[in-house]
C-alpha positions as protocol buffer text, in pm:
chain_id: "A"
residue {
  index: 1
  type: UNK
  ca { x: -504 y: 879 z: 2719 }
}
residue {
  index: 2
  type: UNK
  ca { x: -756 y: 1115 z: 2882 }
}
residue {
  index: 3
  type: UNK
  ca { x: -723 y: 1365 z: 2588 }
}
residue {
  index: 4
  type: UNK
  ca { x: -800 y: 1082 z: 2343 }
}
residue {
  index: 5
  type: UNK
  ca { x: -1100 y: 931 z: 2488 }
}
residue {
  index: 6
  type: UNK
  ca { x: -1226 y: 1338 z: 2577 }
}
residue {
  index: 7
  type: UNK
  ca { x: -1218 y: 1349 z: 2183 }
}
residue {
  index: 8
  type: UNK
  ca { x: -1358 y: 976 z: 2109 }
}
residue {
  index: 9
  type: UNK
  ca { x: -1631 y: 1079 z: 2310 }
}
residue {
  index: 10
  type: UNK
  ca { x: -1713 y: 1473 z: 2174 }
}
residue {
  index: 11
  type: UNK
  ca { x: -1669 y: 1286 z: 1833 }
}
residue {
  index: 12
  type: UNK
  ca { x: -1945 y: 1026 z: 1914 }
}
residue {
  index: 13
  type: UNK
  ca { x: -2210 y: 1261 z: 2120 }
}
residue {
  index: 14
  type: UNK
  ca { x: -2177 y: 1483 z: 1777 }
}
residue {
  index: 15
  type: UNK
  ca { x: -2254 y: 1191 z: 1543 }
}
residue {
  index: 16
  type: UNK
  ca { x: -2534 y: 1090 z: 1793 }
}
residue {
  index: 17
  type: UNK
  ca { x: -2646 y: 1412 z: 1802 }
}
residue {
  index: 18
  type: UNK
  ca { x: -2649 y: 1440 z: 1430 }
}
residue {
  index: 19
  type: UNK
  ca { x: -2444 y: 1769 z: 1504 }
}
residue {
  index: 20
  type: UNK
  ca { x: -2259 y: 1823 z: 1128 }
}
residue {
  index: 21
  type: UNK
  ca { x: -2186 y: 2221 z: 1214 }
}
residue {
  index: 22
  type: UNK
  ca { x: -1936 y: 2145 z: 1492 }
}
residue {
  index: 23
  type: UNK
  ca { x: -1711 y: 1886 z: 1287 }
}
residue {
  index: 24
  type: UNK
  ca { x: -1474 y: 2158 z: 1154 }
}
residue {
  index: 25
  type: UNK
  ca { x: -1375 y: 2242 z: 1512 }
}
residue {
  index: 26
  type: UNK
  ca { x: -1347 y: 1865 z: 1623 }
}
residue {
  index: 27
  type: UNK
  ca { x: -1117 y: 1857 z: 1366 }
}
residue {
  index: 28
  type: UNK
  ca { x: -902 y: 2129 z: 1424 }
}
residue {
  index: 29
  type: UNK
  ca { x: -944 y: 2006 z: 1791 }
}
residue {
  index: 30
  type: UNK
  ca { x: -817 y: 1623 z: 1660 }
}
residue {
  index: 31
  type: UNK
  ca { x: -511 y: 1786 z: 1476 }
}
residue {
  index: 32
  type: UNK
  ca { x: -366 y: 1956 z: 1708 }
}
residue {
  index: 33
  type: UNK
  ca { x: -351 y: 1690 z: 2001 }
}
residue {
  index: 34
  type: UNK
  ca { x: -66 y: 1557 z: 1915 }
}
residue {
  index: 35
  type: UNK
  ca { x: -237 y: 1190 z: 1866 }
}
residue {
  index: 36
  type: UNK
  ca { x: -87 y: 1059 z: 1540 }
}
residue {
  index: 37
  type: UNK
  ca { x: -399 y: 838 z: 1474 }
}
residue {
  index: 38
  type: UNK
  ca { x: -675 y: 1074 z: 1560 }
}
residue {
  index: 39
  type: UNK
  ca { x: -469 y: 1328 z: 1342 }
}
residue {
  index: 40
  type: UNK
  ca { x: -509 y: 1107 z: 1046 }
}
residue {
  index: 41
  type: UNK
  ca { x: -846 y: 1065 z: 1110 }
}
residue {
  index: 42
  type: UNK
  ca { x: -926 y: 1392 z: 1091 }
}
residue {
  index: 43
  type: UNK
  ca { x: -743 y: 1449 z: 823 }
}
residue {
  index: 44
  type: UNK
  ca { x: -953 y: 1193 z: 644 }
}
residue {
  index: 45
  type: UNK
  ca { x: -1253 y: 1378 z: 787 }
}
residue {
  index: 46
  type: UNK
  ca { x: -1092 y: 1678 z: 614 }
}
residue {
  index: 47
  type: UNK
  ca { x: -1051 y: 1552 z: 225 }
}
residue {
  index: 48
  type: UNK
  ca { x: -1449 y: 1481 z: 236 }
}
residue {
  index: 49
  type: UNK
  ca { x: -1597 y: 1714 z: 426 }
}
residue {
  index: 50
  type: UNK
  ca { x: -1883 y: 1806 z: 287 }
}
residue {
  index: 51
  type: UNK
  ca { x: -1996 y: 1457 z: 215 }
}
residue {
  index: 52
  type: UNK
  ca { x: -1874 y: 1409 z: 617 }
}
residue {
  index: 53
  type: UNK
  ca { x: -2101 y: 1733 z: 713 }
}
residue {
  index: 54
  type: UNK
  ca { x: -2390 y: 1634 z: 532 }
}
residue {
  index: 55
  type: UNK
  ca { x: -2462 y: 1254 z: 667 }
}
residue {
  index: 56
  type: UNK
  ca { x: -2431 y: 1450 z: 1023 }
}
residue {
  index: 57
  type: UNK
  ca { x: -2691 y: 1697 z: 945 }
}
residue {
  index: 58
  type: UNK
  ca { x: -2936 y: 1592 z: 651 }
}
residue {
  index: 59
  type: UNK
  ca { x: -3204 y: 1372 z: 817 }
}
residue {
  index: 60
  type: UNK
  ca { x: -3219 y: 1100 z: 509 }
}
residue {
  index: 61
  type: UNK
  ca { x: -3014 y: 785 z: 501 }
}
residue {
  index: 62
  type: UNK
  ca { x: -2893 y: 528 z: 226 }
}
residue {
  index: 63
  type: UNK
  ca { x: -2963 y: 258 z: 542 }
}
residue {
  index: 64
  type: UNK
  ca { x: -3232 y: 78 z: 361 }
}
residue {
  index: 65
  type: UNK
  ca { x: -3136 y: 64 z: 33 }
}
residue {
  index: 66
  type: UNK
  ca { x: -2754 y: -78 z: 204 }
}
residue {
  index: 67
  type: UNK
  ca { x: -2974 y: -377 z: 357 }
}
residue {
  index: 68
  type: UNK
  ca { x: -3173 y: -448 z: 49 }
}
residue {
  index: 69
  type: UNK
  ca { x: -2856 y: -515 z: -142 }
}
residue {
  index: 70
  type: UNK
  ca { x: -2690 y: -669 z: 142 }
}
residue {
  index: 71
  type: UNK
  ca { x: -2965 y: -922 z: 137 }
}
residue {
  index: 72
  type: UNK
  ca { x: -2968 y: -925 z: -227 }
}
residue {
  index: 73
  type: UNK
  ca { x: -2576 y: -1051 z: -187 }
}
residue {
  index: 74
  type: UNK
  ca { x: -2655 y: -1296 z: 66 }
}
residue {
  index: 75
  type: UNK
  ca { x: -2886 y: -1490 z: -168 }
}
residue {
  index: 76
  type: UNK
  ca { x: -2647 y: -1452 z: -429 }
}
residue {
  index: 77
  type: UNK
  ca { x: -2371 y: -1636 z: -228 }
}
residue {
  index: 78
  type: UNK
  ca { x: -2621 y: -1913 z: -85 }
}
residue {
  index: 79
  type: UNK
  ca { x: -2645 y: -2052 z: -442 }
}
residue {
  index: 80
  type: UNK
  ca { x: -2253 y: -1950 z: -547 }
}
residue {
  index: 81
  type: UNK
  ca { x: -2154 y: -2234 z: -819 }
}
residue {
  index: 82
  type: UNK
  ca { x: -2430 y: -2406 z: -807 }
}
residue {
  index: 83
  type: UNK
  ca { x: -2727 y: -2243 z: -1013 }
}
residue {
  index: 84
  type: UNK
  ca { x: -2764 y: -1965 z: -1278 }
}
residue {
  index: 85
  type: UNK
  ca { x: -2962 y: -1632 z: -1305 }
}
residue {
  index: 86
  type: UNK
  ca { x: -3281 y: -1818 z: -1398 }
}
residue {
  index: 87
  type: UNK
  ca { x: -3288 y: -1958 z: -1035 }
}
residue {
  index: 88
  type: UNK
  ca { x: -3150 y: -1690 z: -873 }
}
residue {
  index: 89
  type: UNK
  ca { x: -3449 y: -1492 z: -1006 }
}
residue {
  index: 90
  type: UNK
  ca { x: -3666 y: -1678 z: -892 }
}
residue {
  index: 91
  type: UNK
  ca { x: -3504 y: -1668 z: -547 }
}
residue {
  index: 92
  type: UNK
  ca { x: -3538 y: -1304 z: -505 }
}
residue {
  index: 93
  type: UNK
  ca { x: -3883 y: -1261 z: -615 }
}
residue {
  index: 94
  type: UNK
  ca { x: -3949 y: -1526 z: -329 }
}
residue {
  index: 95
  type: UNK
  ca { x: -3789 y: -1347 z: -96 }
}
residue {
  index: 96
  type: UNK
  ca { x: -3976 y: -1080 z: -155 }
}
């Protein structure tokens, strides 16, 4: 238990941190302590890595484009069945 939450926690502090260049050895760290599920995770960490590295290092995020269209959904589901594009048109360029 204490190894797992020692890695939970180096694992968070480094995606606080924004600190992409030591992921490799968290990983090697993950896969060989013998914890089946943080083993998969890394291994899943593994298969993308460079995508992985890069949203813990580069300083620009998808974040508000994700809310726009979240928002964007959430109107779209207010009026499910019960009005077409014409009036869903016109209740985005309200919102906005």
């Amino acid at each position: 238990m204490a190894r797992a939450d020692a890695l939970s926690q180096a694992f968070l502090a480094m995606v606080r941190e924004r600190r992409g260049t030591d992921l490799e050895a968290w990983i090697m760290m993950a896969t060989d302590s013998g914890i089946d599920a943080l083993a998969r995770f890394a291994q899943g960490l593994r298969e993308d890595l460079a995508a992985v590295t890069a949203g813990l290092t580069l300083d620009w995020s998808h974040g508000p484009v994700e809310g726009q269209i979240t928002r964007l959904q959430w109107l779209k589901r207010q009026g499910d069945g019960r009005a077409g594009f014409p009036l869903l048109r016109q209740r985005i360029r309200q919102a906005a």
